[in-house]
ZAMARGU-4260 file (C-alpha; in steps of 0.2 Angstrom, whole numbers, plus 5000, padded with zeros to 4 digits):
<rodrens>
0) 5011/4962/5159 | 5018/4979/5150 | 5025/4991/5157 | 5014/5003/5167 | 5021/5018/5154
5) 5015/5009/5139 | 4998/5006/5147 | 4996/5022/5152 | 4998/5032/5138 | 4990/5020/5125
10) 4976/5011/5123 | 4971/4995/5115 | 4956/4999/5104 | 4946/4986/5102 | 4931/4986/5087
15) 4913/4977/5082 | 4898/4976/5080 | 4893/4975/5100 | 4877/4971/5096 | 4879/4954/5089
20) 4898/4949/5093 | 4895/4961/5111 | 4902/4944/5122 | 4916/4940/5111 | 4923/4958/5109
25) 4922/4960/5128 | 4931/4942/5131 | 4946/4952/5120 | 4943/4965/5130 | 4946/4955/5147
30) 4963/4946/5138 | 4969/4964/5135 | 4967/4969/5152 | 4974/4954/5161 | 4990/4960/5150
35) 4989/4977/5159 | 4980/4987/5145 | 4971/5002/5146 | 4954/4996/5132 | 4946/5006/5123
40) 4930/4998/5116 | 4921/5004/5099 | 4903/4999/5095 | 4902/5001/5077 | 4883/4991/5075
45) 4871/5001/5062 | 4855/4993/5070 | 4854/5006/5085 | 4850/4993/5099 | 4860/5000/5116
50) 4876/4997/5116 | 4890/4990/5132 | 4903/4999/5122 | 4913/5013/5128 | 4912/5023/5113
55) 4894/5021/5107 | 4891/5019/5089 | 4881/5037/5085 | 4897/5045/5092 | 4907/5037/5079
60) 4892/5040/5068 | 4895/5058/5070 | 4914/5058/5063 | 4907/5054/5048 | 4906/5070/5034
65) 4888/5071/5033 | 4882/5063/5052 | 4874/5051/5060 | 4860/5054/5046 | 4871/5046/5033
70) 4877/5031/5046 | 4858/5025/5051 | 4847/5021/5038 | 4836/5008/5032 | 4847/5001/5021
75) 4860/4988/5028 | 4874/4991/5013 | 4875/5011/5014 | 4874/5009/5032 | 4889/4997/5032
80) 4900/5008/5019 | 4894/5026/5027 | 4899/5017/5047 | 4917/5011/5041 | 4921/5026/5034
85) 4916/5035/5050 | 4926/5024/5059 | 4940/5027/5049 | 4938/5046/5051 | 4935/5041/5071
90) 4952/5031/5072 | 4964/5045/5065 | 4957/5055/5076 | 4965/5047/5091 | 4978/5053/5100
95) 4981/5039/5112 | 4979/5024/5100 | 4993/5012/5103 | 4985/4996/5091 | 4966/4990/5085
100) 4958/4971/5086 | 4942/4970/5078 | 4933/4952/5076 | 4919/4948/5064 | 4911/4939/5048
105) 4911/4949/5032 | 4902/4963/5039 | 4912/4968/5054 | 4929/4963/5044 | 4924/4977/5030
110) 4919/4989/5043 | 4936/4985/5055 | 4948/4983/5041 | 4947/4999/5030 | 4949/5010/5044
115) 4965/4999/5049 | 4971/5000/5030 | 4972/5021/5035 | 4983/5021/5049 | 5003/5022/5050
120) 5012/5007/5046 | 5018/4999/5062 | 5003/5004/5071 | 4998/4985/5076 | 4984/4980/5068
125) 4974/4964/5071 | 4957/4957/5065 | 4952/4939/5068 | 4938/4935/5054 | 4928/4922/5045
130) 4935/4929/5031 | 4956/4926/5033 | 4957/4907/5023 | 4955/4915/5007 | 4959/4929/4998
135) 4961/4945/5009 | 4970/4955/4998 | 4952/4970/5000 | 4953/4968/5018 | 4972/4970/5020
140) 4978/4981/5004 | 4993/4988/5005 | 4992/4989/5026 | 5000/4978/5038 | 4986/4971/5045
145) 4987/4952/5056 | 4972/4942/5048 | 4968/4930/5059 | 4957/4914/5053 | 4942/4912/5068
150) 4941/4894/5063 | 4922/4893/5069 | 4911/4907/5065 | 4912/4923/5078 | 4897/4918/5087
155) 4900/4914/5105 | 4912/4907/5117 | 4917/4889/5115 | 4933/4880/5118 | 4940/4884/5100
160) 4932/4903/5100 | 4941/4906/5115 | 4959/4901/5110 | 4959/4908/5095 | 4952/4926/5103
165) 4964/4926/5116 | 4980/4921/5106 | 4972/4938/5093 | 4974/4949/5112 | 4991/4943/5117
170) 4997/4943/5099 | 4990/4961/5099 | 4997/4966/5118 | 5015/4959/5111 | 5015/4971/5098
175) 5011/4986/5108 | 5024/4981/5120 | 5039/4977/5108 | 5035/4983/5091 | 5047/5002/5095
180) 5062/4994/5098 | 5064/4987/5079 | 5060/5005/5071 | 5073/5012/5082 | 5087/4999/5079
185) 5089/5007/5061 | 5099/5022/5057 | 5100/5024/5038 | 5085/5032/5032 | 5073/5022/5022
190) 5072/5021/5000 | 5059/5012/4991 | 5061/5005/4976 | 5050/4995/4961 | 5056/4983/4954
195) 5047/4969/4942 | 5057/4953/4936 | 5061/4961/4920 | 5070/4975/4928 | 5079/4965/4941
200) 5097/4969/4935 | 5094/4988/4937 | 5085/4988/4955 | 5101/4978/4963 | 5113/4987/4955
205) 5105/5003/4962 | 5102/4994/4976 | 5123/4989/4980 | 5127/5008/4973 | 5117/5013/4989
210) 5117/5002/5002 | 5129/5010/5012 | 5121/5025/5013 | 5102/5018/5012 | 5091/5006/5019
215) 5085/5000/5003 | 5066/4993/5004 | 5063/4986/4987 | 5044/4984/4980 | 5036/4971/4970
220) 5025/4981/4956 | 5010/4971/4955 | 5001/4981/4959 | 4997/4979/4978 | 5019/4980/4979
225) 5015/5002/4973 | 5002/5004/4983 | 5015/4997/4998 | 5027/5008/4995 | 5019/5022/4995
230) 5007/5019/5010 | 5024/5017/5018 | 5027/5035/5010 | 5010/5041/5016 | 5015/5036/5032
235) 5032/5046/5032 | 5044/5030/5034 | 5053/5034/5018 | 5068/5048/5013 | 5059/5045/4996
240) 5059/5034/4981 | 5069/5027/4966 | 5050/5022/4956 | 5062/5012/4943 | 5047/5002/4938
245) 5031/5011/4933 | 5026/4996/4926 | 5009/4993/4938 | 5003/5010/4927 | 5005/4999/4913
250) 4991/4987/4917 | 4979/5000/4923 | 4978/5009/4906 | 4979/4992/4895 | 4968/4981/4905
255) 4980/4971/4916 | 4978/4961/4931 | 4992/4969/4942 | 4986/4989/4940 | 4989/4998/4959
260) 4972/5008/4953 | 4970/5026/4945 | 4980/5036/4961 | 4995/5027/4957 | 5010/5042/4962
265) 4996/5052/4969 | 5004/5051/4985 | 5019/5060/4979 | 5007/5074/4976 | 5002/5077/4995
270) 5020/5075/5001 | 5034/5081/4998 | 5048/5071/4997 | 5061/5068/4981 | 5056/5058/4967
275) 5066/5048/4955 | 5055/5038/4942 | 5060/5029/4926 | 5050/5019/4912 | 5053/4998/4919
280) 5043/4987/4911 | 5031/4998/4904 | 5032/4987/4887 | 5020/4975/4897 | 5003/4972/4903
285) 5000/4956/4915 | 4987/4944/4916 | 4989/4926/4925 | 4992/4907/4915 | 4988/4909/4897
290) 4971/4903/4896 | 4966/4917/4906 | 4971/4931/4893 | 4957/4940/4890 | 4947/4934/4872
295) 4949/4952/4866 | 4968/4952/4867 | 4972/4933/4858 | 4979/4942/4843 | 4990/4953/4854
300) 5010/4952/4856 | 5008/4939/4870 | 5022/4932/4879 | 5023/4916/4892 | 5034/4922/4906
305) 5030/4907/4915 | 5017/4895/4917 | 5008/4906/4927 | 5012/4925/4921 | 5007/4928/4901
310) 5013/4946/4895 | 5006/4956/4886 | 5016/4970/4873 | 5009/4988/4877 | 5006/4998/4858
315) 5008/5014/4854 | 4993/5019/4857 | 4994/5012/4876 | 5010/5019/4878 | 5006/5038/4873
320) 4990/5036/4886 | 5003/5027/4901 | 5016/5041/4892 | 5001/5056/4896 | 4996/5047/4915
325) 5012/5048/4920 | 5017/5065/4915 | 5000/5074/4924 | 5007/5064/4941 | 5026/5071/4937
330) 5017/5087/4936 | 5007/5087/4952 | 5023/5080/4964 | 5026/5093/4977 | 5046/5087/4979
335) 5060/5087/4968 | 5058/5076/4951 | 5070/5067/4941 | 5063/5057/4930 | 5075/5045/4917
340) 5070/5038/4900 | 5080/5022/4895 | 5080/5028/4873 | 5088/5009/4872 | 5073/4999/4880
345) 5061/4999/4896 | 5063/4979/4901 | 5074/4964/4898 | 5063/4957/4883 | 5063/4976/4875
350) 5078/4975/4866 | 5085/4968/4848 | 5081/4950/4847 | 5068/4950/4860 | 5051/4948/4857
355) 5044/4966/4865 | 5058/4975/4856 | 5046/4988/4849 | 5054/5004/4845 | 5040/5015/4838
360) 5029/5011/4853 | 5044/5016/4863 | 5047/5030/4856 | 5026/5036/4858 | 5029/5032/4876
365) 5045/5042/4878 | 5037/5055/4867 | 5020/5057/4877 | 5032/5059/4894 | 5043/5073/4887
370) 5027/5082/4877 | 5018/5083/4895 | 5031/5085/4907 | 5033/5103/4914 | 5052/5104/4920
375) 5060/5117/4934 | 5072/5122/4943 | 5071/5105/4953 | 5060/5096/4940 | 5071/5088/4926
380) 5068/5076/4912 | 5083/5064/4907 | 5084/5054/4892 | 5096/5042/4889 | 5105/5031/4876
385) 5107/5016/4888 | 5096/5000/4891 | 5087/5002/4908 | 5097/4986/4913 | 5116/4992/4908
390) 5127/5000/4924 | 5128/5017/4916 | 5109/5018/4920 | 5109/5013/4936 | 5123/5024/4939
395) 5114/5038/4934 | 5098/5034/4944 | 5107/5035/4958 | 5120/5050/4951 | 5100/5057/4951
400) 5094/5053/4968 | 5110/5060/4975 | 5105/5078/4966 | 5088/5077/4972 | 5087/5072/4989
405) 5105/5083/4991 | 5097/5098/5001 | 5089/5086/5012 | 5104/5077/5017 | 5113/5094/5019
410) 5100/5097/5031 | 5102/5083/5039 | 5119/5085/5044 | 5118/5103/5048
</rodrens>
């Protein structure tokens, strides 16, 4: 059982489509309460039958920016997107959520998980789905979501049905009733930093430079590793970031497989926290084994890194689009901005003898940063003669995180 507090003050929210998956839902329901929950159940079927839910679907319909009108149509796709976008809408909206199952096929997995991919970090989230053996990467995103295989299809109660259900409740109860005492155990606050393979010797050097001081959270950039880190920003779990490798900004302008999408730094724009950036691996676009490199780009600069990852050498031309992308999201950060160019190469293959070493595309990328980026009083541009692996520039990204997160830190201890 929890504790009667816990219980009391937060609910268990429990999502579906209650007009198909109505008995299987409600068996969750019933775990959850044997555990000492308070359940909240969310009916979020678009066919407008009645509905055993507490929260009725036309008023989660109605959270929605344009109404219930946009919710129920006759068409079962827009009714789909427009319902898990009002759910979505619906779910921050709660003051007493304390974590969210949902169970379903394809349908009810879309319409559950992208409201769970908007909330906080740490807020338990767990969805059994027909759709978890396989790949779940657009159900669980950069979130922390528990997919959970259903094994049989979400259709009934049977002996493997109910198992499976009930291990999805008390795996979700056990969160709620233990997941704080982790977040508090830690004191320092919380860095993220991107690293790729080829900037590796930089991130743990900043990495040992800071650990006293930080909890470092290192991020692998590809792609779903940005969006990561900065869904934990979104969701105010970091002191701010060390964004060493930009890399992922790399493949989204030249076509490569590990892009974090066009709002890559967007985040950065809406809050407020210090910002320290540089230029890693920004020689690159990725694509998987080699026979998968698109036909257009055979008579490109290509590069096994293993037999799984083929790189791809960015041009000049690439680089003076990655160099303008990156300097509009500079531009828009709300914190302070450091950002540090590495003049003697942005990767562990970019450099004499190696076979990205490109200095004129470097020096378009390099150019396109400076030519666009507005400095400030807190807003400054460094470049600097060194590798982005040699010490001195790790030393001097963290020389620039001290400088930028310093009136925070004052303020901390004051």
């Amino acid at each position: 059982m929890l504790p009667v507090a816990a219980s009391a003050h937060r609910a268990a929210y429990v999502a579906g489509t209650f007009d198909t998956k109505g008995r299987e839902l409600n068996y969750v329901k019933q775990c959850l309460e044997k555990r000492g929950l308070r359940v909240v159940t969310v009916d979020l079927a678009t066919s407008g039958k009645p509905s055993s839910a507490n929260v009725h679907p036309r008023e989660v319909a109605r959270y929605h920016p344009d109404g219930e009108g946009a919710v129920f149509t006759n068409d079962r796709g827009s009714a789909v997107t427009a319902m898990a976008l009002a759910f979505e809408r619906f779910l921050l909206s709660r003051r007493d959520l304390g974590g969210v199952l949902g169970a379903g096929g394809s349908g009810g997995t879309t319409l559950a998980t992208q409201a769970m991919r908007a909330l906080p970090i740490g807020l338990p989230k767990v969805m059994v789905s027909t759709m978890a053996s396989g790949d779940t990467r657009a159900y669980v995103g950069p979130s922390d979501i528990c997919m959970m295989y259903s094994v049989t299809d979400v259709s009934g109660i049977n002996r493997i049905s109910e198992r499976v259900l009930a291990n999805a409740a008390n795996a979700l109860a056990g969160m709620m009733a233990h997941g704080a005492a982790v977040a508090e155990s830690t004191t320092k606050p919380a860095l993220g930093l991107t690293m790729f393979g080829v900037t590796t010797t930089c991130v743990q050097s900043v990495t040992r430079l800071l650990a006293d001081d930080y909890d470092c959270l290192v991020f692998h950039a590809t792609g779903v590793g940005g969006q990561s880190m900065e869904k934990l920003a979104d969701s105010n779990l970091l002191a701010g970031v060390i964004d060493v490798s930009t890399t992922e900004v790399a493949d989204e302008i030249a076509g490569g497989v590990l892009s974090a999408g066009p709002t890559r730094m967007d985040v950065f724009a809406r809050h407020d926290l210090p910002y320290v950036g540089s230029c890693g691996a920004l020689d690159m676009a990725n694509f998987g084994a080699w026979d998968t490199v698109p036909e257009r780009f055979k008579g490109r600069n290509l590069y096994r890194h293993n037999p799984s990852v083929t790189l791809m050498r960015t041009t000049a031309q690439e680089c003076t689009a990655i160099g303008e992308f990156i300097a509009r999201k500079l531009n828009a950060m709300q914190g302070p901005v450091r950002f540090l160019i590495p003049e003697g190469g942005v990767s562990a293959i970019d450099k004499p003898g190696q076979p990205f070493h490109d200095p004129a595309a470097d020096r378009a990328l390099f150019a396109a940063i400076e030519a666009g980026f507005r400095p400030g009083p807190d807003r400054k541009l460094l470049r600097l003669p060194h590798h982005i692996n040699d010490e001195a520039f790790a030393q001097a990204l963290v020389a620039a995180w001290r400088d930028a997160a310093a009136p925070r830190q004052r303020a901390r201890t004051a």
